[in-house]
C-alpha positions in Angstrom: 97.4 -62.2 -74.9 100.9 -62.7 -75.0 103.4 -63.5 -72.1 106.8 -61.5 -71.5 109.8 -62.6 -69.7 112.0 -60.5 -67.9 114.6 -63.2 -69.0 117.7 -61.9 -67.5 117.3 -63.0 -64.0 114.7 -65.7 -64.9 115.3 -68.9 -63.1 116.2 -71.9 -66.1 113.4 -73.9 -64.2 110.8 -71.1 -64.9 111.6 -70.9 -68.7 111.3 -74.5 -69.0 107.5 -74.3 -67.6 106.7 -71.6 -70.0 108.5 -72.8 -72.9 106.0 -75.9 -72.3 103.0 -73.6 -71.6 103.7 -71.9 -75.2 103.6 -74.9 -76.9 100.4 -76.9 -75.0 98.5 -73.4 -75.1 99.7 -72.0 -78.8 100.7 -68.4 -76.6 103.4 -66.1 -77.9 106.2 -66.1 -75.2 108.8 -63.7 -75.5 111.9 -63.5 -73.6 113.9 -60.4 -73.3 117.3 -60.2 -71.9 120.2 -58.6 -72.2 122.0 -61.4 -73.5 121.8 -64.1 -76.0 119.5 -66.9 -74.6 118.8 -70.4 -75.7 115.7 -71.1 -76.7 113.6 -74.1 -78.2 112.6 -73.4 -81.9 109.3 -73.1 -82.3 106.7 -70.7 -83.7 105.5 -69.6 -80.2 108.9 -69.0 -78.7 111.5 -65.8 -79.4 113.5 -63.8 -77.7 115.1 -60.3 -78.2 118.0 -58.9 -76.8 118.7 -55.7 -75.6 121.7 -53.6 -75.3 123.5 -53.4 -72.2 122.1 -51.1 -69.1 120.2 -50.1 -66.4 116.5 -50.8 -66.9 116.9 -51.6 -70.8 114.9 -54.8 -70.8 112.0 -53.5 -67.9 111.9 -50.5 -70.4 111.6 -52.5 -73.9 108.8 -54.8 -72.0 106.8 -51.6 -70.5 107.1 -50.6 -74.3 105.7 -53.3 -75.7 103.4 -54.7 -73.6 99.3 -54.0 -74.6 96.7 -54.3 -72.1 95.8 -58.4 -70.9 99.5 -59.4 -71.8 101.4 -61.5 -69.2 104.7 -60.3 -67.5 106.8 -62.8 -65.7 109.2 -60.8 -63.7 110.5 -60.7 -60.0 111.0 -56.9 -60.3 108.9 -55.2 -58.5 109.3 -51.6 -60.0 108.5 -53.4 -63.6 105.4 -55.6 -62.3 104.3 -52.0 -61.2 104.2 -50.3 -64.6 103.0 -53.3 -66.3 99.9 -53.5 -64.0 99.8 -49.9 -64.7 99.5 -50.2 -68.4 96.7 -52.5 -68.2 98.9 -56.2 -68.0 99.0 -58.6 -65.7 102.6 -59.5 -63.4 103.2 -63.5 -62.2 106.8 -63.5 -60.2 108.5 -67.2 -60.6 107.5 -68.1 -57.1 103.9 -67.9 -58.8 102.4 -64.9 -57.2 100.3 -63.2 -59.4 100.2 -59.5 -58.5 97.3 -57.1 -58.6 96.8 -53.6 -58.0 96.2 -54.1 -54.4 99.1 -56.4 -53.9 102.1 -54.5 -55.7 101.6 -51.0 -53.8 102.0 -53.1 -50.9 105.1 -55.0 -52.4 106.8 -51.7 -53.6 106.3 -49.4 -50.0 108.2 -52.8 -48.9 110.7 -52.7 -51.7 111.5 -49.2 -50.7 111.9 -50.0 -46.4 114.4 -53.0 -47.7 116.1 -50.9 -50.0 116.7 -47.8 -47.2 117.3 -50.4 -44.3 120.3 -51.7 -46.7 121.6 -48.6 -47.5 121.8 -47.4 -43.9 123.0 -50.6 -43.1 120.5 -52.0 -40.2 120.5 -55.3 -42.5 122.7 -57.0 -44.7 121.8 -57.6 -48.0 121.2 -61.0 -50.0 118.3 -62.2 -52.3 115.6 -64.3 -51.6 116.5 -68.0 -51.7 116.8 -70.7 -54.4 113.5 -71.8 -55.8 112.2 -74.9 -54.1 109.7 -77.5 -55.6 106.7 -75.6 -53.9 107.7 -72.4 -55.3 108.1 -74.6 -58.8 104.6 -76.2 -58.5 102.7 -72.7 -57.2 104.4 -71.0 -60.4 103.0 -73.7 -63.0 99.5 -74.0 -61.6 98.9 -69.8 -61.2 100.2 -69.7 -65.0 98.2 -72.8 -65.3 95.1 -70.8 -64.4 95.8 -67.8 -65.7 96.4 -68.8 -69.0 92.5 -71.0 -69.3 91.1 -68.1 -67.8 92.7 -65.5 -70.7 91.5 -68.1 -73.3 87.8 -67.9 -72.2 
């Protein structure tokens, strides 16, 4: 099992947990963005960047990812295809998606997306992670990652 990291949009807060997560559990995390990222040396850490584009990254990620791997991604599209392919989808508010869950997220995705673009509501992204939202994150990767290692 490996963990992937839709690194572009991924809070600093969130890297640090997994960065941590690689090391305690000896998990390869890989980060893929865009752009150049900092990241700690060590064995169980890299990243790869991407050219420039829409979808690059998700694409590289849905590529690369084999059945039982980890995705940490707020994009629901991504989560989608990932679950698809066999992996499993954590967002960094620590819901971890399942098949059930992320049909229900996308048709939702979509009414947002169409109420925008006709303009009934106003756009704007969900807010700032709070401590909760930290806390929730580490304990489902928490569990996740002692349940893949049984």
């Amino acid at each position: 099992m490996k963990i992937w990291v839709d690194a572009d949009a991924c809070p600093k807060v969130v890297k640090e947990i997994l960065f941590r997560v690689a090391e305690r559990a000896r998990i390869q995390v890989t980060l893929v963005a865009n752009q150049s990222l900092m990241i700690p040396k060590s064995p169980f850490i890299k990243s790869i960047r991407v050219s420039s584009g829409f979808d690059v990254a998700d694409n590289y990620i849905v590529q690369e990812i084999q059945k039982d791997d980890l995705i940490i991604t707020a994009d629901i599209p991504l989560a989608a295809e990932v679950i698809e392919k066999g992996g499993h989808a954590l967002n960094p508010r620590g819901e971890l998606y399942s098949i059930e869950t992320i049909k229900q997220k996308l048709v939702m995705r979509d009414l947002m997306d169409e109420l925008r673009g006709t303009g009934e509501i106003m756009g704007g992204g969900p807010p700032p992670l709070n401590q909760r939202d930290r806390r929730e994150f580490a304990n489902q990767l928490d569990r996740f990652v002692a349940k893949s290692k049984n």
